[in-house]
C-alpha positions in Angstrom: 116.6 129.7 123.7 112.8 129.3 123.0 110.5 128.2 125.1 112.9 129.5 128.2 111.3 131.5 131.1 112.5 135.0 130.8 114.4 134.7 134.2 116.8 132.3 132.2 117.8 134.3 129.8 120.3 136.4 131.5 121.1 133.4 133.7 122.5 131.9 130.2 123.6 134.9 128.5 125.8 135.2 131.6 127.3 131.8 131.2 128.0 132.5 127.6 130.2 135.6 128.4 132.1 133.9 131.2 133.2 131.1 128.6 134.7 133.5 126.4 136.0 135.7 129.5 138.0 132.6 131.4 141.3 131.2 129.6 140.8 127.9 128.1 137.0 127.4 128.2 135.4 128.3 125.1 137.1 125.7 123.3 136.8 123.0 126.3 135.8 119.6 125.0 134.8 118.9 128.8 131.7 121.3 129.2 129.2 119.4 128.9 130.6 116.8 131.7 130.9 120.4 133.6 127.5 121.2 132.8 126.2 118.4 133.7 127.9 118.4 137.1 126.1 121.6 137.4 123.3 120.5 137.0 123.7 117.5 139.9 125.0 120.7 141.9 121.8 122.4 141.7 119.4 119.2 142.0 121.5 118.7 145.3 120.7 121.8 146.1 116.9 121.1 146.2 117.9 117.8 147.8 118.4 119.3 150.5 116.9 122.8 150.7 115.5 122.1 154.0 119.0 122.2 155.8 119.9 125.1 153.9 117.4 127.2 154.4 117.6 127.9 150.9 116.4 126.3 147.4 118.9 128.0 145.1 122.6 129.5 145.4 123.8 132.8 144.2 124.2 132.8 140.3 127.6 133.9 140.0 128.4 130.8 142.2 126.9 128.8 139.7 128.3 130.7 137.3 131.6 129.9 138.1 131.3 126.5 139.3 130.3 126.4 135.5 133.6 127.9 134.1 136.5 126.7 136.4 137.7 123.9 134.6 138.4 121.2 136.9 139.8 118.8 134.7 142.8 121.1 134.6 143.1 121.6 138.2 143.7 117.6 139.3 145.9 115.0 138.5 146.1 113.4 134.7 145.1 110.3 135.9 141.7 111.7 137.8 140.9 114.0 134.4 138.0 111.5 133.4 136.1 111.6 137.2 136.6 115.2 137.0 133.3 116.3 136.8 131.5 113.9 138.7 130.1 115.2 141.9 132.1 113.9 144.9 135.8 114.6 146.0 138.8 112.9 144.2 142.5 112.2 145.5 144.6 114.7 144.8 147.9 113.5 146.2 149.8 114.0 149.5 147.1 112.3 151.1 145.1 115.1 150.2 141.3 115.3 147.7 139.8 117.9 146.1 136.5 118.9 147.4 133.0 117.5 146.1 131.3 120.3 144.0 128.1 120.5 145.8 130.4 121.4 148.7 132.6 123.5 147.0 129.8 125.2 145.7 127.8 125.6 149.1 130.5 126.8 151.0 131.2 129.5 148.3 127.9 130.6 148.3 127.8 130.7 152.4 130.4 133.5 152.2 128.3 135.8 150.1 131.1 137.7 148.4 130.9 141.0 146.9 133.6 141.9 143.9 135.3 144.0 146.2 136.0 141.2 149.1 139.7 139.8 150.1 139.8 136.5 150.6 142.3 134.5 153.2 142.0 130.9 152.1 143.8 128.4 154.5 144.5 125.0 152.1 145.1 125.7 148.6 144.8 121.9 147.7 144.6 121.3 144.1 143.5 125.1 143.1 140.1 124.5 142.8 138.1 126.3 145.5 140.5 129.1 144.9 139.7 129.3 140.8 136.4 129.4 141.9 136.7 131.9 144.7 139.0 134.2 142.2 135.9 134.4 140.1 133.6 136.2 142.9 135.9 138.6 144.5 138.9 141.4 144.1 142.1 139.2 145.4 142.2 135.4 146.5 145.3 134.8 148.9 145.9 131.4 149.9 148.4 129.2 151.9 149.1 125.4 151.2 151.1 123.4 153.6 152.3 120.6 151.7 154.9 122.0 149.3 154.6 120.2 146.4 150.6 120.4 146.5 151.5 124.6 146.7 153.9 124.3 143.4 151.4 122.4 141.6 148.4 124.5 142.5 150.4 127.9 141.7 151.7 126.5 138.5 148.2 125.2 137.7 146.2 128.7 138.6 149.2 130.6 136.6 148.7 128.9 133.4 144.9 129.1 133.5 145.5 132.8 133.7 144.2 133.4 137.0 145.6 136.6 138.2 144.0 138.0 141.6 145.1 135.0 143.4 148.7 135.0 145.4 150.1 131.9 146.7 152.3 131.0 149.7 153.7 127.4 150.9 153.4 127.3 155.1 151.5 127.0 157.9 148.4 129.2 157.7 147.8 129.3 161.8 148.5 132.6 161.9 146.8 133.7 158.6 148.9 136.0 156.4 149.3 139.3 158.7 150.8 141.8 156.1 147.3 141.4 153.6 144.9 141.9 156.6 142.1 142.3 156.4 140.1 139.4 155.0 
């Protein structure tokens, strides 16, 4: 770490703890594809500062955009595009979200730890690992079925466990866990 502005330090002593603290990542042959993806994230970011208003996102955005692993949260056969920066099929007719957008979006909501999250399109998991990571409870609703299974099963074995799942029609939210 020499030769590293002080600001960093914390910045990386951070993302050391959370690879220890998330199942599956510390011994993750795939983290330097992730960091590197991070990376792109960020230089996107600066890319296009001017229509964010903003030159940076929140750390703990990055942070977790730097521990979910994505490669677990897609289908086999996408595993070696998982870290590159732009959506991928996901099946159904259905992708997973580019990064930088995944990333922005999460940031946009400003969570705090305590925050309940009503997330309508569970997808692949993704955006919900990385939401899980920023607030108190994650609850989410997939209409497509077998996208819902696979994303619950997914979550469940990565040992995510302030996110609850349901397979419908999120129109009307999820009433009985109100307020979001």
């Amino acid at each position: 770490m020499m030769n590293l502005r002080p600001a960093l330090k914390p910045v990386i002593a951070c993302l050391a703890c959370l690879a220890v603290a998330v199942p599956g990542i510390a011994d993750d042959p795939l983290r330097d594809a992730r960091m590197t993806m991070v990376k792109e994230i960020e230089d996107d970011v600066r890319r296009t500062s001017l229509y964010l208003d903003r030159e940076s996102l929140d750390p703990r955005v990055m942070d977790a955009m730097a521990t979910v692993p994505r490669h677990r949260l897609i289908p086999d056969d996408m595993r070696e595009s998982a870290y590159d920066n732009r959506p991928l099929p996901i099946g159904h007719g259905q992708t997973i979200s580019q990064p930088y957008i995944v990333a922005l979006m999460t940031d946009l909501l400003a969570l705090d730890a305590d925050d309940v999250v009503l997330e309508i399109g569970t997808g692949s998991g993704y955006q919900t690992a990385i939401l899980s990571q920023l607030c108190k409870q994650v609850y989410t609703i997939e209409y497509v079925p077998a996208l819902a299974d696979i994303a619950r099963t997914r979550l469940e074995k990565l040992g995510y466990d302030n996110i609850t799942s349901m397979t419908g029609n999120g129109y009307d939210g999820w009433p009985e866990h109100a307020p979001y």
